[in-house]
C-alpha positions in Angstrom: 10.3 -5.3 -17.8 12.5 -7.9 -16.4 10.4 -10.5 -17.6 9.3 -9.8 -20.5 13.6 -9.2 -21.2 14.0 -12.9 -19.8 11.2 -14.3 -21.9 12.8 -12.5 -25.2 16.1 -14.0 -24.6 15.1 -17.9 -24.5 15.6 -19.8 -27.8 12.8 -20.9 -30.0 9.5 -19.9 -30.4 8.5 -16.5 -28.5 5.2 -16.6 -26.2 4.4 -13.1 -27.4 1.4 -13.2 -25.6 3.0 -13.3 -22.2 5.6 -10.8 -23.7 2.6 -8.4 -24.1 1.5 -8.5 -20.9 4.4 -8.1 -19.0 5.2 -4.9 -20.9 1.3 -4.2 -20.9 2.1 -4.6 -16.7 5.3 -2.3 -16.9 3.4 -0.2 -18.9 0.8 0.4 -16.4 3.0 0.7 -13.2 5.4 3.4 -15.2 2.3 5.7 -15.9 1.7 5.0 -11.9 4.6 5.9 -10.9 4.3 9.2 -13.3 1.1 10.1 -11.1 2.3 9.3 -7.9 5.6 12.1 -8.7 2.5 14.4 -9.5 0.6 14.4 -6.8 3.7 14.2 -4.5 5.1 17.6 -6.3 1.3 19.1 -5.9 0.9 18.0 -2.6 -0.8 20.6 -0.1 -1.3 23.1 -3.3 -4.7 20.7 -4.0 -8.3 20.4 -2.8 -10.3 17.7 -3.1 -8.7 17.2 -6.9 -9.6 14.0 -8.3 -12.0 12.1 -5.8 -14.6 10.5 -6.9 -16.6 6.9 -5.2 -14.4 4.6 -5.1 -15.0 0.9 -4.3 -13.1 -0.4 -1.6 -12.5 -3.8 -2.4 -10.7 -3.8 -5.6 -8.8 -0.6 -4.8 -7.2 -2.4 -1.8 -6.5 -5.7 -4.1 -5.0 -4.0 -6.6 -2.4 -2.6 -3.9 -1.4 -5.7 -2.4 -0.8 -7.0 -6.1 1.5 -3.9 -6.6 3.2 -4.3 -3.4 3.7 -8.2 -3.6 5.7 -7.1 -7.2 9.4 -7.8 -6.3 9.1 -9.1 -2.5 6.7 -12.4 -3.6 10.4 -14.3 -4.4 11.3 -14.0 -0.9 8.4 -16.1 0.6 6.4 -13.3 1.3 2.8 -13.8 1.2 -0.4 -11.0 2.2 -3.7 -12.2 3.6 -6.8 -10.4 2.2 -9.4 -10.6 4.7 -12.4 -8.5 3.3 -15.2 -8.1 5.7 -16.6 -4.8 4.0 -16.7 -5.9 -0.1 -19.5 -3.5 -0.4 -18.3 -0.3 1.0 -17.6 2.7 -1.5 -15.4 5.5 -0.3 -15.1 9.5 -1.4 -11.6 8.7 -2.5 -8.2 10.1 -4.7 -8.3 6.2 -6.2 -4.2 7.2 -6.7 -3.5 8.6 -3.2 -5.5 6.1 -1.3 -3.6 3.2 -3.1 -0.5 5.3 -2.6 -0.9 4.8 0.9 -1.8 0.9 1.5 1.3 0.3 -1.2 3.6 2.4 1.4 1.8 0.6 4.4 2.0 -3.1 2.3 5.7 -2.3 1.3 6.4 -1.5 5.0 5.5 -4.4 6.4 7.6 -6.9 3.6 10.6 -5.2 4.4 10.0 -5.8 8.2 9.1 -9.4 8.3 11.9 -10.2 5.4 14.0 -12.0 7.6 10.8 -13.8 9.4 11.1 -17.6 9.5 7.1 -17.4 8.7 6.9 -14.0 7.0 3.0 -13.2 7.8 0.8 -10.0 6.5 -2.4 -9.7 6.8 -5.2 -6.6 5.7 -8.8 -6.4 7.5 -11.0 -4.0 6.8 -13.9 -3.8 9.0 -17.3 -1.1 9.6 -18.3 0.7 12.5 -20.5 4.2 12.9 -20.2 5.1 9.5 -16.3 4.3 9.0 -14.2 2.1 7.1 -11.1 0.5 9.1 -8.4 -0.6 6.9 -5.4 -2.8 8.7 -2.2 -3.7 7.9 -0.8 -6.2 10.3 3.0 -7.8 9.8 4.6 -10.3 12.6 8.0 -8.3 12.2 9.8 -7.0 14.8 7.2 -4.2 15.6 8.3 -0.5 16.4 10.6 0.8 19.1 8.9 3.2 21.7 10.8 6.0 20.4 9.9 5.7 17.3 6.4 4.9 17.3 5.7 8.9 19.1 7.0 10.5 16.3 6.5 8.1 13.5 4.4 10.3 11.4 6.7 13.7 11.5 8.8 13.6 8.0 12.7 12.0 8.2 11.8 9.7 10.9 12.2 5.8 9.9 13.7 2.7 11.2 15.1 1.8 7.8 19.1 1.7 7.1 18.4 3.4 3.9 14.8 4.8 4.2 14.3 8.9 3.8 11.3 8.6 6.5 9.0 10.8 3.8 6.5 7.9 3.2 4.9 7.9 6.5 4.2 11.5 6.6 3.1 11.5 3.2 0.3 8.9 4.3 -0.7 10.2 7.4 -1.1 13.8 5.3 -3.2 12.2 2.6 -5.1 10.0 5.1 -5.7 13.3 7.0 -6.8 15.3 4.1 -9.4 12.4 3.1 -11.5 13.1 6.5 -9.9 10.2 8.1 -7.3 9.2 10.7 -4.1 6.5 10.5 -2.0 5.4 13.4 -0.1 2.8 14.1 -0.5 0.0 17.4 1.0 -3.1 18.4 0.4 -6.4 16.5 -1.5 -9.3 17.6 0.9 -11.1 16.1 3.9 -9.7 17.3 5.1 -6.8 14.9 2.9 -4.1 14.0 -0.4 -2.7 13.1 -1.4 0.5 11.1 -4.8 1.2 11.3 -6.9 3.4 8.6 -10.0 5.1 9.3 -12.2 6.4 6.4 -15.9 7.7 6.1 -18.1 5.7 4.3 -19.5 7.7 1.3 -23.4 8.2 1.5 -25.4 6.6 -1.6 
């Protein structure tokens, strides 16, 4: 919205185009945001709901361009490393995104003050499961935090409610799948998703 309200105030001939796809954008994300409420309200009172097979690949791409809105400004780049662009998943398409955009969002707010600000997501197979990792070089998780990271109104954020973490693990959980969170190779931290592959 900010955009397309910078583009309509410069003089001269309007690039109505790029008007209409910024609010085509902002139209998008508000009707994602009106889901996410949803499911957040309905949460525990649901079964499987909406899942359906889901492709991996563009699922995760599309949350990495959701949570680079806002944070790409302050030199903050993410890595796509896809070693799995074939796998499908028994998914909630919203929920799953949900999560990686919580995970994604995580991480740029913990390497914002990085010299070299460095994310990177790997998915990799083994025995039938579909690892997904989010990896940031911030300044990883203190040892009291990290046992109870997952338990609601815990966070390491000055301003953060500590909901988003729980709301992940319980969605990752309810999926047939684990997520936990380890050291980072490259210094900060690493959360780790575990899915089944669907059958064909």
């Amino acid at each position: 919205m900010e955009a397309a309200l910078t583009l309509l105030d410069r003089s001269g001939d309007l690039p109505l185009p790029r008007i209409k796809y910024a609010l085509g954008r902002a139209q998008e994300q508000t009707t994602r945001a009106g889901h996410i409420v949803e499911r957040i309200r309905g949460f525990g009172k649901r079964g499987d709901g909406e899942r359906q097979i889901e492709a991996l690949s563009p699922l995760i791409k599309e949350a990495v361009e959701l949570a680079l809105l806002g944070v790409r400004q302050k030199g903050v780049s993410i890595k796509f490393e896809d070693s799995a662009p074939d796998i499908r998943i028994l998914a909630d398409k919203i929920e799953i995104q949900q999560v990686l955009t919580n995970l994604l969002r995580n991480a740029a707010e913990a390497v914002a003050d990085r010299e070299h600000p460095s994310i990177a997501v790997r998915t990799e197979v083994r025995d039938g499961t579909v690892r997904v990792s989010v990896s940031d070089n911030g300044p990883g998780l203190p040892d009291q935090v990290q046992a109870k990271l997952f338990q609601p109104f815990v966070t390491t954020k000055k301003t953060g409610m500590g909901v988003g973490l729980s709301i992940s693990h319980s969605i990752i959980t309810d999926h047939g799948g684990r997520l936990r969170a380890e050291p980072s190779p490259e210094g900060g931290a690493t959360f780790v998703i575990a899915l089944p592959v669907a059958d064909e």
